[in-house]
C-alpha atoms as one frame of an Amber mdcrd trajectory, in Angstrom:
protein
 130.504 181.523  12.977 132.442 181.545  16.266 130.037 179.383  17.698 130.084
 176.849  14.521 134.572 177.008  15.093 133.978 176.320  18.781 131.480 172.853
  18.259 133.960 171.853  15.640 136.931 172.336  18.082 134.713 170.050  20.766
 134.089 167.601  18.279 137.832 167.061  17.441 138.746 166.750  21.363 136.013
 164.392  22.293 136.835 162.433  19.293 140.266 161.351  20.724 139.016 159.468
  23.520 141.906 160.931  25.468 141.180 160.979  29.114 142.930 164.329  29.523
 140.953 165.981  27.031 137.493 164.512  28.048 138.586 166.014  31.494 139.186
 168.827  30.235 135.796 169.096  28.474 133.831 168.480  31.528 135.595 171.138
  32.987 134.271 173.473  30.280 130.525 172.133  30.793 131.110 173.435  34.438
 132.186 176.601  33.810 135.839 175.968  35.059 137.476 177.342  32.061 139.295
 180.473  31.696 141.201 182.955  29.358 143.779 185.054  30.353 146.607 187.625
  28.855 149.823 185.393  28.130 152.186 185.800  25.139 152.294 182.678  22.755
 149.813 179.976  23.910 146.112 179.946  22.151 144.952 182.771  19.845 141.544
 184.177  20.026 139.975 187.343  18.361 138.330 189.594  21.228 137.402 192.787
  18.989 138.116 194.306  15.917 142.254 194.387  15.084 145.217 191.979  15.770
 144.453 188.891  17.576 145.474 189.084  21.331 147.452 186.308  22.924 145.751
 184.461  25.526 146.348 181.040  27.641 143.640 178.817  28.391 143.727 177.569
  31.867 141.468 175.215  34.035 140.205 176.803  37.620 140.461 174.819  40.949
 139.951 176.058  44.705 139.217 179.637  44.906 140.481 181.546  48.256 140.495
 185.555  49.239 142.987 187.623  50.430 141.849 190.653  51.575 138.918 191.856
  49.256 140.519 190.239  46.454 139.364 186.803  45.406 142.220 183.879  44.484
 142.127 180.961  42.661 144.164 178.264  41.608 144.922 177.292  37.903 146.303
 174.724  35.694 147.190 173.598  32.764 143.843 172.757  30.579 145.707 168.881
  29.240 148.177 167.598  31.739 147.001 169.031  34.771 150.196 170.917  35.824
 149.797 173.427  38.170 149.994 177.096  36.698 149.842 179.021  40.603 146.928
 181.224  42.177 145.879 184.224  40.158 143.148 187.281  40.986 139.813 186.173
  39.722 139.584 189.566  38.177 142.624 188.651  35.756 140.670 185.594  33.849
 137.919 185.730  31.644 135.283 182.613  31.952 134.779 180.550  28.180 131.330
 180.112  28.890 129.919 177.406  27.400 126.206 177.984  26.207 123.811 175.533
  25.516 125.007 174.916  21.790 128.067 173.631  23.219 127.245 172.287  25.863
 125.447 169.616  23.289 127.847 168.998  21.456 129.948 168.272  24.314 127.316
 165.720  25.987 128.232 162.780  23.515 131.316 162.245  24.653 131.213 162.556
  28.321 128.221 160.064  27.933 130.511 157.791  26.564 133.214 158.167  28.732
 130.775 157.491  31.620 129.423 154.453  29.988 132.528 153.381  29.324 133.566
 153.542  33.126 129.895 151.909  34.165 130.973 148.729  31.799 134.379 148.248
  33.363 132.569 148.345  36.975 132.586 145.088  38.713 128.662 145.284  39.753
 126.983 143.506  36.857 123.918 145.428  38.064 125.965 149.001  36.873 126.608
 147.384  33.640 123.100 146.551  32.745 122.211 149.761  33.978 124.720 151.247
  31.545 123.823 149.160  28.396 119.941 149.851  28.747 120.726 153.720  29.044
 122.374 153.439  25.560 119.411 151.195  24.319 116.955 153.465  25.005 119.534
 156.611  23.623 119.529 154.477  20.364 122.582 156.429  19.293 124.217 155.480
  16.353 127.621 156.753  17.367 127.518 154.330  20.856 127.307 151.210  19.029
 131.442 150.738  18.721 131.138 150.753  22.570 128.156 148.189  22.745 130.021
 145.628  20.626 133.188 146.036  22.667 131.218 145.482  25.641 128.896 142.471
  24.522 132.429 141.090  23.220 133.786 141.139  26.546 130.741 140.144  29.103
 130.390 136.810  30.776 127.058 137.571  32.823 124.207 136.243  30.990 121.332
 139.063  31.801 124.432 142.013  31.476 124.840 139.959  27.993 121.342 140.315
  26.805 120.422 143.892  28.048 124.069 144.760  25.322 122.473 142.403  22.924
 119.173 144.828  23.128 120.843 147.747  23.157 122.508 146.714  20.162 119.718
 145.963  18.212 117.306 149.251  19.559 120.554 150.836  17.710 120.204 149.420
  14.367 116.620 149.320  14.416 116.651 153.165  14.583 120.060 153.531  12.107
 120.356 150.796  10.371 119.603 150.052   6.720 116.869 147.480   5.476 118.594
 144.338   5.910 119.584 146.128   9.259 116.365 146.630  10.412 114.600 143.463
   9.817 117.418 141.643  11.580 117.220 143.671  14.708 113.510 143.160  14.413
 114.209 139.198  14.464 116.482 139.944  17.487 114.427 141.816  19.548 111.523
 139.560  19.108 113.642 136.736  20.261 115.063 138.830  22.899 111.333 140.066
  24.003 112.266 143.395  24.416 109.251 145.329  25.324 111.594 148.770  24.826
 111.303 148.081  21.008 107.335 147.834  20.919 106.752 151.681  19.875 109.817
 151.343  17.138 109.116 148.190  15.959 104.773 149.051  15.684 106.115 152.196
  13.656 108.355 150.237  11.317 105.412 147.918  10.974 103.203 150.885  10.162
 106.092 152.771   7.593 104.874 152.513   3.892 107.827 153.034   2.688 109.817
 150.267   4.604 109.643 146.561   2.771 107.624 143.820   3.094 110.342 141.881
   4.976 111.394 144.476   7.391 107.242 145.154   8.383 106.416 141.639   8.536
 109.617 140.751  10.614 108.262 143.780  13.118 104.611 142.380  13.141 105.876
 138.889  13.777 108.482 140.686  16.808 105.476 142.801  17.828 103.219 139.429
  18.811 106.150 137.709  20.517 106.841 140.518  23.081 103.187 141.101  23.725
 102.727 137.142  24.610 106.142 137.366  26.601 104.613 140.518  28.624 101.288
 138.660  29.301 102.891 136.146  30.351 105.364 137.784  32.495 102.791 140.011
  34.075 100.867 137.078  34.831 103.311 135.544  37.084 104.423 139.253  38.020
 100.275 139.743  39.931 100.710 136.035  41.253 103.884 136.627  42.883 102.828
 139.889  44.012  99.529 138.459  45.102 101.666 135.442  47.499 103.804 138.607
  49.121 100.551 140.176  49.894  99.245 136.860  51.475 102.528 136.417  52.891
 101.446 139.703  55.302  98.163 138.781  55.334  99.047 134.357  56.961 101.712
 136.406  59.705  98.477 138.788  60.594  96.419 135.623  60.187  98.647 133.497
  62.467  98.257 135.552  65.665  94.435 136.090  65.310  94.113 132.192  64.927
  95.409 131.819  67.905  93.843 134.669  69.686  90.465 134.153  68.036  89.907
 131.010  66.627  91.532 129.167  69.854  90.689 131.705  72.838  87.844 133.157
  71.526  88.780 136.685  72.214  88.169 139.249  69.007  91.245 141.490  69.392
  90.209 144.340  67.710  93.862 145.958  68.510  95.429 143.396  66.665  96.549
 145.410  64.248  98.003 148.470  66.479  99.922 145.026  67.655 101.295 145.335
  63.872 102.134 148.990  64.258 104.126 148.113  67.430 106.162 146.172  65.488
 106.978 148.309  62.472 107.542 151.543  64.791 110.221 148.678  66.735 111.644
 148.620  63.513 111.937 152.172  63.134 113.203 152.719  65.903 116.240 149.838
  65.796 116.818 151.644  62.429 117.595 155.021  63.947 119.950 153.728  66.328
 122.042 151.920  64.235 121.924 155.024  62.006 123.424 157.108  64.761 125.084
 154.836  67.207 126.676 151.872  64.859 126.046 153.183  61.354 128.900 150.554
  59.952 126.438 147.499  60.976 123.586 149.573  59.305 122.862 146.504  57.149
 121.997 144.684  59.916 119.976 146.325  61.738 116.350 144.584  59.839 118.065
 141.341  61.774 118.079 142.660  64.970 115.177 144.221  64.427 112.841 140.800
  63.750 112.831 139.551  67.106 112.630 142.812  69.131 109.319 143.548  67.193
 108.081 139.972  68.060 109.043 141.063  71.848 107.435 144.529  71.692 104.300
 143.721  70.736 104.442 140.126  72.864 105.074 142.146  75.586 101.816 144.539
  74.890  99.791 141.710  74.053 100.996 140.567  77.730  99.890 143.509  79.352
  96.868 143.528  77.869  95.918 140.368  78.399  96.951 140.522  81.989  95.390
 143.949  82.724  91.861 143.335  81.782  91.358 140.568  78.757  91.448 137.802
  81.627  88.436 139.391  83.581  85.932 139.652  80.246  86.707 135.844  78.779
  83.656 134.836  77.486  81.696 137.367  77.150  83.123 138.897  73.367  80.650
 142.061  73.017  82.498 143.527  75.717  86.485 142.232  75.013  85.342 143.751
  71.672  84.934 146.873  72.585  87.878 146.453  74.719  90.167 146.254  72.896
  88.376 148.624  69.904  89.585 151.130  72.855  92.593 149.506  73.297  93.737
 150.035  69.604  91.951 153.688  69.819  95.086 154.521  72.820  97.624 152.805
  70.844  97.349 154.518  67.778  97.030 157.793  69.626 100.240 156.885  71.371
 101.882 156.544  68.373 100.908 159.519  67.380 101.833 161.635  69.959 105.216
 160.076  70.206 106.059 160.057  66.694 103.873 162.222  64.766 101.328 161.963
  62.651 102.662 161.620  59.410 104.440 158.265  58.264 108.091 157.906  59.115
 110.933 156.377  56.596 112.418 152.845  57.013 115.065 152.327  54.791 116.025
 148.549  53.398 119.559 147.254  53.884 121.263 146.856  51.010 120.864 142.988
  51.227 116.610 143.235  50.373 117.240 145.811  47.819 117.236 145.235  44.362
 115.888 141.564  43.090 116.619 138.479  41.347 116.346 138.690  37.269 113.656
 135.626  36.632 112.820 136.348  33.298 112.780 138.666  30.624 110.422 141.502
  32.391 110.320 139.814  35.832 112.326 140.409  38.464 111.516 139.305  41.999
 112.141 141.964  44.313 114.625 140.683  47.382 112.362 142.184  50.022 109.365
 140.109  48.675 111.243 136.873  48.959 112.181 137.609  51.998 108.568 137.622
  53.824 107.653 135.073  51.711 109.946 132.933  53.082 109.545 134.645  56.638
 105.938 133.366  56.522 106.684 130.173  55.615 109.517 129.740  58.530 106.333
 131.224  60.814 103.951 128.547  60.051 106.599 125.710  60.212 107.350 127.400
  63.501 103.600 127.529  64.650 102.902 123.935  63.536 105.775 122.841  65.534
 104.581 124.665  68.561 101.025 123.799  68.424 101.322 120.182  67.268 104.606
 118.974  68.152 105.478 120.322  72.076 104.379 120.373  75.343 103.316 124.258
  75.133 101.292 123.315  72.616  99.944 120.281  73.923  98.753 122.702  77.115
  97.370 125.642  74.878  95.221 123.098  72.949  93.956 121.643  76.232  93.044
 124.691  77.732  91.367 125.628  74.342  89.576 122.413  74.007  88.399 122.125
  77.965  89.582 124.571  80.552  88.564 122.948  83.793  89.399 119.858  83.111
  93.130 121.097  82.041  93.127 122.862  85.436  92.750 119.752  87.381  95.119
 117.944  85.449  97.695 121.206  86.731  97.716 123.288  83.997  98.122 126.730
  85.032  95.296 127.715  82.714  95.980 131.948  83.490  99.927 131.320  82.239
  98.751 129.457  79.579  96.325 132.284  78.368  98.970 134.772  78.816 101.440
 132.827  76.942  99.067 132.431  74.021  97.794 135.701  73.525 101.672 137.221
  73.830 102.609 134.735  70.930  99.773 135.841  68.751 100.972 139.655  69.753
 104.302 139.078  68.838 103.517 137.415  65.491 101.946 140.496  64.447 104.526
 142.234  65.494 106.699 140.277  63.364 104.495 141.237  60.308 104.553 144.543
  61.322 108.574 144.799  61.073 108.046 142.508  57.392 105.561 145.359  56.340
 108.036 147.918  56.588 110.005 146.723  53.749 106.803 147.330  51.373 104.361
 149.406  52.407 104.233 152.957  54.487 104.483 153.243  58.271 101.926 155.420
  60.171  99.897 155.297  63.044  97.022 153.969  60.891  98.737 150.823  59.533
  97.578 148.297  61.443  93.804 149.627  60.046  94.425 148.664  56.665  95.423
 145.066  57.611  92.559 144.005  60.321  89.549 143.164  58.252  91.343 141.425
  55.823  93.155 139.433  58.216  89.936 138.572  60.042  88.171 137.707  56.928
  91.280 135.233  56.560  90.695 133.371  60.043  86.656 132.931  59.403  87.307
 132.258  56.017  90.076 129.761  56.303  87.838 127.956  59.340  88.340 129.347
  62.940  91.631 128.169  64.735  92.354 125.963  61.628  95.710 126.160  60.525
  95.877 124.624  56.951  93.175 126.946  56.553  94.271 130.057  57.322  97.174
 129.220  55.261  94.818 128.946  51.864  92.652 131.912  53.202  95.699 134.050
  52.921  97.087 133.148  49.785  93.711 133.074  48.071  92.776 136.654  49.366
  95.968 137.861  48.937  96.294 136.566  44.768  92.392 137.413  44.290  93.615
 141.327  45.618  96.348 141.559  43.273  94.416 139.710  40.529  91.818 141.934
  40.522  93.454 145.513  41.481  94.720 146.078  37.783  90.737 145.936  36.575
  89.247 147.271  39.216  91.640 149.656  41.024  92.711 148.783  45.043  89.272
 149.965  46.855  86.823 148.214  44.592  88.896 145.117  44.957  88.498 144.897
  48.658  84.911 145.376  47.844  84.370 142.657  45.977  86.701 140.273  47.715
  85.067 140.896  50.740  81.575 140.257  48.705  83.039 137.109  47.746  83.824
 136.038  51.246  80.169 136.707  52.230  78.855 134.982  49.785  81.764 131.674
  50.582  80.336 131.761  54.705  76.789 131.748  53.375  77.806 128.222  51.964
  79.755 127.272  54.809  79.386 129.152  57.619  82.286 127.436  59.273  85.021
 128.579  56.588  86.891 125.653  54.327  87.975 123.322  57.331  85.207 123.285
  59.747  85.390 121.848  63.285  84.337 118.111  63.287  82.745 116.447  66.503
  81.190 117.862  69.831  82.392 120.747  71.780  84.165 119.942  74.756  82.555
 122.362  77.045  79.222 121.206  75.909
């Protein structure tokens, strides 16, 4: 049939690999491809009778001249330009769906062909596990080409999967059962459902199903294990949040006594700071886009230091000691924040995009990979703490803010300036959760509710971890945050909070004063 003649015809183009001719087929998948009346070119049959002569001819821009539309043609191979003809004058060699099938092959592998000459070893990977998972026989020239030819190690082994997915799905007995060796060793957890269905196939030999059982058992361990340190590193990212939360409510809490229940609207400050730096290096600098998360850390420590200022100043200072009514203070206070937000930037969440530098992630291991954004407030936490135990235990600031803490009036007559000193303290725990509101953004939505989802947990980290106890809140935070993650796949995200925050109950029934407890008298006693 004509439709048989015109697949064959495709087939004998694509097989050329000529760049021309691949060209010209992807014009033909876009419709770009037309017949028209010339004497001595192409031949095709429109009717009964003598064939009429017709030249096949590639479209390009289309203009209009009067009510007549133009366009411009050219030569279907070499691209020379033919002139600008009436639309009218060409008829379109539609390609249906039949053909547009059998032309798919070959662009494919033209495009994959391009994607493994990229420099970007992540394009390349990308490239050979498309092909693995299209398990087409006809690909595998270009696989061995490609494996023959790569120096990056992980680039290396996603080709040396592909490979194998191929002749696992084409190739004969002996075939099979080596690919099955290979993708055990290569723990590829794409080959589970082929492999568990040659280990199933009756008709398959003994070697081939027992070399797919034995392949089988090595993935699964390799995925147990790999998810296993997948939840733990997840669970130290989440903790990560959870210590930079932590921090400022140690400070606020466990050494001024005050329960900030707008603590986390302090975190919301932070990540809206970070929206906003985002949008104007969008509009006004979009070149420096990349760094605009840099720019953004410190002005979402000084945005919500600032607040915390205010509101320390404004009314915090008149209620200290008395914490039923700072409580409800600043329960209010977090009540007009959040509000604020919301008038000011809606009510749904808004988008903040990563610079190109946190996305993507480090390969680890077969089935790991360690997303660059979650390194990145892992390690922001740890520079926090270093930062915090420098301040509080190695300076004069922090040689004053434990005084005060430890025995106002005396500090006052020794000329601290106990009201700077409170201001001071409660702006530094204001701006570090700012700072974790700005690290949030790179994992987790941004809304006017945000700083909600954090609080409790973040208190529960301070009481657990022992009121203004450092080392404390440090282990409070990274065993909350792991016990979340560890027990989220079992028992889904709300019943995990549940029972972590049953387990926390049932820790301060124990020890009331959380896992480092304040030794000695109180010097205000």
């Amino acid at each position: 049939s004509d439709a048989e003649r015109r697949a064959a015809a495709v087939a004998v183009i694509g097989k050329t690999g000529d760049a021309k001719w691949l060209a010209f087929l992807r014009a033909l998948r876009d419709g770009l491809v037309y017949a028209r009346n010339a004497p001595g070119t192409a031949h095709r049959r429109s009717g009964p009778g003598s064939p009429v002569p017709v030249q096949i001819v590639v479209g390009g821009g289309r203009s209009t001249q009067g009510d007549r539309e133009l366009i411009e043609i050219e030569a279907p191979y070499d691209g020379a330009p033919l002139g600008t003809v009436p639309l009218a004058d060409l008829t379109e060699v539609a390609a249906d769906r039949r053909l547009r099938i059998a032309i798919k092959p070959f662009l494919d592998a033209d495009e994959t062909r391009g994607q493994f000459a990229d420099p970007d070893p992540d394009v390349r990977r990308g490239a050979a596990v498309k092909l693995g998972n299209q398990a087409d026989a006809a690909t595998a020239p270009i696989v061995e080409a490609a494996l023959a030819g790569e120096a990056d190690p992980w680039v290396r082994h996603a080709l040396a999967e592909a490979l194998a997915l191929i002749r696992l799905a084409h190739g004969d007995a002996a075939a099979r059962t080596a690919a099955a060796h290979a993708l055990g060793a290569l723990h590829s957890l794409s080959a589970v459902p082929g492999l568990k269905r040659l280990e199933a196939d009756a008709a398959a030999s003994a070697a081939e199903r027992e070399a797919a059982a034995v392949a089988v058992k090595k993935i699964e361990r390799w995925t147990l294990l790999a998810t296993t340190l997948e939840t733990a590193f997840q669970g130290a990212s989440l903790g990560s949040i959870l210590l930079l939360m932590a921090l400022g409510l140690a400070i606020v809490f466990g050494l001024m006594g005050v329960i900030n229940m707008a603590h986390g609207e302090l975190m919301a400050l932070g990540a809206y700071t970070t929206f906003v730096v985002q949008n104007w290096f969008r509009g006004a600098c979009p070149q420096a886009f990349d760094a605009y998360f840099l720019v953004a850390l410190p002005m979402s420590f000084l945005v919500a230091a600032v607040a915390g200022v205010v509101l320390e100043r404004g009314v915090i200072r008149f209620l200290y000691g008395r914490p039923l009514e700072t409580l409800l203070l600043t329960w209010g206070a977090s009540l007009v924040i959040q509000q604020g937000l919301r008038l000011w930037f809606g009510a749904a969440n808004v988008d903040v995009s990563s610079p190109r530098w946190l996305s993507g992630g480090v390969p680890v291991m077969v089935g790991l990979t360690l997303p660059y954004n979650r390194v990145f407030i892992i390690g922001l936490a740890a520079v926090s703490v270093a930062a915090m135990y420098w301040l509080l235990f190695r300076s004069a600031a922090g040689l004053r803010i434990r005084a005060v803490t430890q025995n106002r009036a005396m500090s006052a007559c020794l000329g601290v300036r106990a009201s700077l000193v409170d201001a001071t303290t409660f702006g530094l725990g204001a701006g570090l959760a700012g700072l974790a509101g700005c690290a949030l953004t790179q994992i987790g939505n941004v809304g006017p509710s945000l700083g909600q989802n954090y609080i409790v947990d973040s208190f529960m980290v301070v009481v657990t971890g022992g009121v203004g106890k450092l080392a404390g809140t440090i282990l409070a935070a990274a065993g909350i945050g792991g016990l979340n993650k560890g027990i989220e796949p079992a028992l889904g995200a709300v019943f995990a909070k549940v029972a972590i925050l049953i387990a926390v109950i049932l820790f301060l029934q124990r020890r009331p004063a959380g896992l480092f407890a304040t030794r000695g008298r109180n010097a205000e006693a």
